[in-house]
N, C-alpha and C positions, 0 to 999 in steps of 0.2 A: 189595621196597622197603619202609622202613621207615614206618610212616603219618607225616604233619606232623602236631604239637600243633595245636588248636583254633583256630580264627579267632578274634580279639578282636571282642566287640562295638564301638560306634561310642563310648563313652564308657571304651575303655581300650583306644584308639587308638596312646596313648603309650608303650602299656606296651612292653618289648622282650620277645618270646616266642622258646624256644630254636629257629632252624631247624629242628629236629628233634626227637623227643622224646628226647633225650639225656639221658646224664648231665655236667652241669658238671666233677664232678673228672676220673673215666675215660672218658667219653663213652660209655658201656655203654648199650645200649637201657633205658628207665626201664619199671616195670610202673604201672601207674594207680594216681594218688593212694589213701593210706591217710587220709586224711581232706580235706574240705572243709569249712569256713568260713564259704561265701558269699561275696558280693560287697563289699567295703567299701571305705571311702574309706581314703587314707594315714593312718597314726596322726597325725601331728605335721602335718597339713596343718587347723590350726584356722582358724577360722571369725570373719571380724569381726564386730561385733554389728550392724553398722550394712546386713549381707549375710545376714541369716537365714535366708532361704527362697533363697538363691545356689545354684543346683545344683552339686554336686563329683562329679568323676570317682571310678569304684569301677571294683575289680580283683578279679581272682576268686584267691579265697586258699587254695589247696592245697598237700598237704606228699608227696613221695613218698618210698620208700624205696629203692637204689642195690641189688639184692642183691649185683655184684661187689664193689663199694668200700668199702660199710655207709656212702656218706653221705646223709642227710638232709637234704633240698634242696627247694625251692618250687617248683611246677608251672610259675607263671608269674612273669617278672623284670620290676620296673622300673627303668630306667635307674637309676645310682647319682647323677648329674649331677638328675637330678629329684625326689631324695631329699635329699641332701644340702651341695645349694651351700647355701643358709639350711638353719637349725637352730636349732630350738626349746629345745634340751635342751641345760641349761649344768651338768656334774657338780657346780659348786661349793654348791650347793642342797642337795646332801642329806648330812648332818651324818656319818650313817652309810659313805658313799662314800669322803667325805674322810678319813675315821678307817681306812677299808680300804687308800686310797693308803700314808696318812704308814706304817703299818706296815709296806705293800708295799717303800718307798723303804727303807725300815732294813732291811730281811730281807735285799735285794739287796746293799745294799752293801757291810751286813756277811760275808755269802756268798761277794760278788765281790770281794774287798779295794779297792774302788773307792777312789779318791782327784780330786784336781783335776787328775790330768793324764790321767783317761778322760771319755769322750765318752759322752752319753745320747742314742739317738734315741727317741722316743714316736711312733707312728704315730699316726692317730686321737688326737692328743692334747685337745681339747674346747677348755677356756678356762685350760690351764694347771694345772690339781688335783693330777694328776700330778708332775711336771717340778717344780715349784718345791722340791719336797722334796729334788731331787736338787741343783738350785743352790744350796738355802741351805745346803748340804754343799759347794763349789766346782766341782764336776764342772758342764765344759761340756755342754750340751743344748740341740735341736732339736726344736719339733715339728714334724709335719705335721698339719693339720689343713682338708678340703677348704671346711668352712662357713666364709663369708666372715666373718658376724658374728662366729661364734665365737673363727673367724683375729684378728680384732681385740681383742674381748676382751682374749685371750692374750697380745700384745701390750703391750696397756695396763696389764697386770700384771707387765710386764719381763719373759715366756716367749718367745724368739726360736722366731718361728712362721713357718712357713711356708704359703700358702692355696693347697695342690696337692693330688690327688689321688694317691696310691702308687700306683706303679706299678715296670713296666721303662723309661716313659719320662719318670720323674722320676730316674732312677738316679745318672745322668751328673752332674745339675744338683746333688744333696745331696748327692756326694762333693765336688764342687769344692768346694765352700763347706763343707763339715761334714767330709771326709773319711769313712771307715771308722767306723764305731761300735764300742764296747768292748760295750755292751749296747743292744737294740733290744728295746723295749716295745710292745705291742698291747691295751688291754684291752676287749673287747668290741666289735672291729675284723674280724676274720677271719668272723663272720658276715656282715657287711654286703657284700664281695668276690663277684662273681659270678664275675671273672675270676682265680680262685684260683690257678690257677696261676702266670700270670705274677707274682702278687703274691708267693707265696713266693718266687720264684725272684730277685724284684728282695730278697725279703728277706735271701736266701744272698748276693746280691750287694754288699749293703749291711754287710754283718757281719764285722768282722775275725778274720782265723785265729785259734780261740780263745776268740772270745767267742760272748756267748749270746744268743738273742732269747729271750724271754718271752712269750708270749700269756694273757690269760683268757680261757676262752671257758663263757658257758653250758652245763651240762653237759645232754645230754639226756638221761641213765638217769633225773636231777633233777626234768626235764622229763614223763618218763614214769611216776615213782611218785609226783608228787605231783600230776598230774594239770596241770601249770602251760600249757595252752594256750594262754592270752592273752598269752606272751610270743613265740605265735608271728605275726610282720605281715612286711608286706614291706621292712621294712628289713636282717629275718635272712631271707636266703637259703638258710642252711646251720642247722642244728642239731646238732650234733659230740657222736660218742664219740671217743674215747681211738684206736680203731680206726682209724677213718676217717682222723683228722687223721696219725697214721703213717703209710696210704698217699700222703695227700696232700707232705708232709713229705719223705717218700725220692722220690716222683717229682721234686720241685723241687730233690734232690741234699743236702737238708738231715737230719739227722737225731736223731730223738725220745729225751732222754735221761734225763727226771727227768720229773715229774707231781707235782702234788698236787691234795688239794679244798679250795675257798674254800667259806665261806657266802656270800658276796655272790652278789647277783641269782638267790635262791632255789635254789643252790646251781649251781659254777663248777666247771670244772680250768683249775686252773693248767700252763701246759706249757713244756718246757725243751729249745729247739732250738740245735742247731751245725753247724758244719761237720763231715763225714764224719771219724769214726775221731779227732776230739777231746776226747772226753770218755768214759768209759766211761756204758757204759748201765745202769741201776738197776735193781735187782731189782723195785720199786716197778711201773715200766713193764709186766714181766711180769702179773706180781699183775695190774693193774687189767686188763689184755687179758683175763686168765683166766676175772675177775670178769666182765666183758660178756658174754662168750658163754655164760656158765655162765645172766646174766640174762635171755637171749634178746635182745640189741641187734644180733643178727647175724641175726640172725631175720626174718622179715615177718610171722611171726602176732602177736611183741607190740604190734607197731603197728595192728594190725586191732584188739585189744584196749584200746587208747589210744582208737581214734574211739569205742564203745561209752561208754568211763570219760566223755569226754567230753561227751558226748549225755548222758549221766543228770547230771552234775554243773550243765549248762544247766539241766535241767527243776527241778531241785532249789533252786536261785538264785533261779530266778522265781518261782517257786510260792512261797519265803518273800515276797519284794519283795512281791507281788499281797496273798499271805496278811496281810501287816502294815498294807499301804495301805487292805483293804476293811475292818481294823479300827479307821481313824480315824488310824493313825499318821501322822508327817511323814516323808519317809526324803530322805537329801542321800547326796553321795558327799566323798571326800575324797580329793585327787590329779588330776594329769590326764595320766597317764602314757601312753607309749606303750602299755602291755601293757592299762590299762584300758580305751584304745578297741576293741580288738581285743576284751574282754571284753562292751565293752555295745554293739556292733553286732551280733556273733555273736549274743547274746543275746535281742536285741531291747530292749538296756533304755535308755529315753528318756526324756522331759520329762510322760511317763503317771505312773512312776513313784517318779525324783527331781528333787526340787525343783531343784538347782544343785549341785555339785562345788565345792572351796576347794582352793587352790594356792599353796606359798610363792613360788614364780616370781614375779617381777613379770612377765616377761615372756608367762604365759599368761592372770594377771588379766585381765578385760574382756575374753576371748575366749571364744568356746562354743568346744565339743568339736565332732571333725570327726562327722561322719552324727548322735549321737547329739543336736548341739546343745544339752546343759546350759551355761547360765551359770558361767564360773568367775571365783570371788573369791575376796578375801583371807580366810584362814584363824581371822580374829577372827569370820568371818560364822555359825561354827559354834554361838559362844557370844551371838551377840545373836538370829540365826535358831531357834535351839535344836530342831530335827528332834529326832524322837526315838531314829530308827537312821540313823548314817552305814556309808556300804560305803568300808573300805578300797580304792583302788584298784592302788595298790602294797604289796602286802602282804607283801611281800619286805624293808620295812624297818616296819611295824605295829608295831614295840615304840618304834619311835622316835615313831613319830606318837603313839600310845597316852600317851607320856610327853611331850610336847609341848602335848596336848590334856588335862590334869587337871580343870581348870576345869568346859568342856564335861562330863566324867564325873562332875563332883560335883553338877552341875546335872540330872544325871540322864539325859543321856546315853548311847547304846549304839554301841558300834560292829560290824557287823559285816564278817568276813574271810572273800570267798569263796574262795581256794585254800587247800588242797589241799580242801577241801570248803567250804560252807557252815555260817558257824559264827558265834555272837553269844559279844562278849565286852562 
């Protein structure tokens, strides 16, 4: 008999743990986490200021490795419904994002000879970022998008949105009304799916003979040589090679036919699905498989070697933070991203050490951050507060903020980027 995964404490009550210690794609018995975390509260679950000392549920944050399937998956699940009916996080905010889309929508187009009588569906589509590019081209589009605020947003931007989660039993309902899609987009979506399977599967279902779904996904070779752990929380479930997502892909009847790499979100693959025996398959595809195993991604000792990299990059962060504050510095942060919470709880890094975080969100102004509790304010607070080192917290767009923040810099100024190392710029 197979042991059960661990009992939940009484404050991650909610959380859903697998009946089993399985694996989510193949259901293969899982080997014990290659790294843990700790306990932390959700990224995006901030804090009002008027609730400071409010206690928040924390989840225990482990990553294991699949050796049948090679997929990279979180020990323990939180319902998606508790994640993502609200949402914090509106793509149109980061300058950088949106300059990733408009290219995205032109490369497509022009690739797919798209015109106004094909159909876009956007899974995960936010507040519209995406999709408009492809309307002010005339091409009909649909998003789905489960965050209710967000659904609105989208909305209120003329993005015909839908506020449903994807599924197999949203299938029925987006064919009636949307039909078949000519292209189906995902970006930064298929991590979030616990129920991966049927989700692909609703995906083959959704997609006209012929056409192509899209996904981004995080890439984790990215993840593992540049040390990027604070991108991992419990909203990505999964952490994808090239590998994994193939098996995942031909179990659902769909199949893997193009690849590339993005720089966005500290480097991505882009992946190119169809219907069986539609498209020829790329030479490209091969190559990158070859590449993985040759990297060790097929492996379980590289990921033993991740928690290590990990561990020393922690003490290294702090020991600056500490080392600069016991010499009189101010130190603030800048961001209040998902990946930074996971970076300053892990951490331990708190209101010992920065002063408050600044955020162009309006929507995260006048909130702390979830466990760590920094103040976050408007981004002018950098140049009237004048800290004298800020920590990048999304450093995955740091040339944007860098060029954003001149001012700050001429005033004397530092920022420092902790991934892939600790580094002052």
């Amino acid at each position: 008999m197979k042991p059960r995964a661990k009992v939940a404490s009484i404050d991650e009550a909610n959380a859903t743990l697998r009946g089993d210690n399985t694996c989510l794609g193949c259901s293969h018995y899982l080997p014990p986490p290659f790294l843990d975390l700790g306990k932390t509260p959700l990224v995006n679950s901030f804090i009002r200021p008027e609730y400071p000392h409010l206690p928040e549920p924390t989840y225990r944050l482990t990553v294991i490795y699949c050796p049948e399937c090679h997929l990279v998956q979180l020990g323990e699940i939180v319902p998606p419904e508790q994640l993502f009916s609200e949402y914090i996080y509106f793509s149109s905010y980061s300058e950088t994002f949106l300059a990733h889309a408009c290219r995205m929508a032109d490369l497509l187009i022009d690739r797919f000879h798209l015109t106004e009588r094909n159909t876009v569906l956007e899974i995960a589509s936010n507040d519209g970022y995406l999709l408009q590019y492809f309307k002010q081209r005339g091409m009909k589009v649909l998003g789905i998008e489960p965050a209710r605020n967000v659904a609105t947003e989208a909305e209120r931007r003329g993005i015909p949105t839908l506020n449903w989660f994807f599924g197999s039993q949203a299938v029925n309902k987006i064919i009636e009304r949307f039909g078949q899609a000519d292209l189906i987009i995902g970006n930064n979506v298929l991590a979030h799916v616990p129920t991966i399977n049927d989700f692909l599967r609703a995906v083959m279902a959704s997609l006209k003979p012929g056409g192509t779904a899209v996904f981004e996904v995080p890439y984790l070779k990215e993840l593992l040589e540049k040390t990027e752990f604070d991108t991992i929380y419990h909203e990505h479930v999964f952490y994808f090679s090239l590998a994994a997502i193939k098996n995942l892909v031909e179990r659902a009847g769909l199949e893997l036919y193009d690849v590339s790499c993005q720089p966005v979100h500290g480097g991505s693959l882009r992946v190119f699905l169809c219907h069986k025996e539609q498209h020829d398959v790329r030479v490209n595809v091969f190559e990158k498989l070859s590449d993985e195993e040759a990297y060790g991604l097929l492996s379980a000792d590289r990921y033993a070697r991740f928690s290590r990299e990990v561990a020393t990059l922690k003490k290294v962060l702090v020991n600056l933070l500490r080392n600069l504050k016991a010499g009189g510095m101010r130190l603030a942060a800048y961001g209040a991203p998902a990946k930074g919470n996971t970076l300053l709880n892990y951490c331990g890094i708190g209101k010992d050490l920065l002063d408050f975080t600044v955020d162009r969100s309006p929507y995260k102004q006048g909130l702390l951050t979830p466990g760590s509790r920094l103040p976050i304010r408007h981004p002018e607070e950098l140049v009237k507060q004048k800290p004298n080192y800020t920590v990048i917290l999304p450093w995955n767009i740091a040339e944007e903020i860098v060029n954003q923040q001149s001012e700050y810099l001429l005033r004397g100024g530092r920022f420092i980027i902790p991934v892939p190392k600790p580094t002052i710029v």
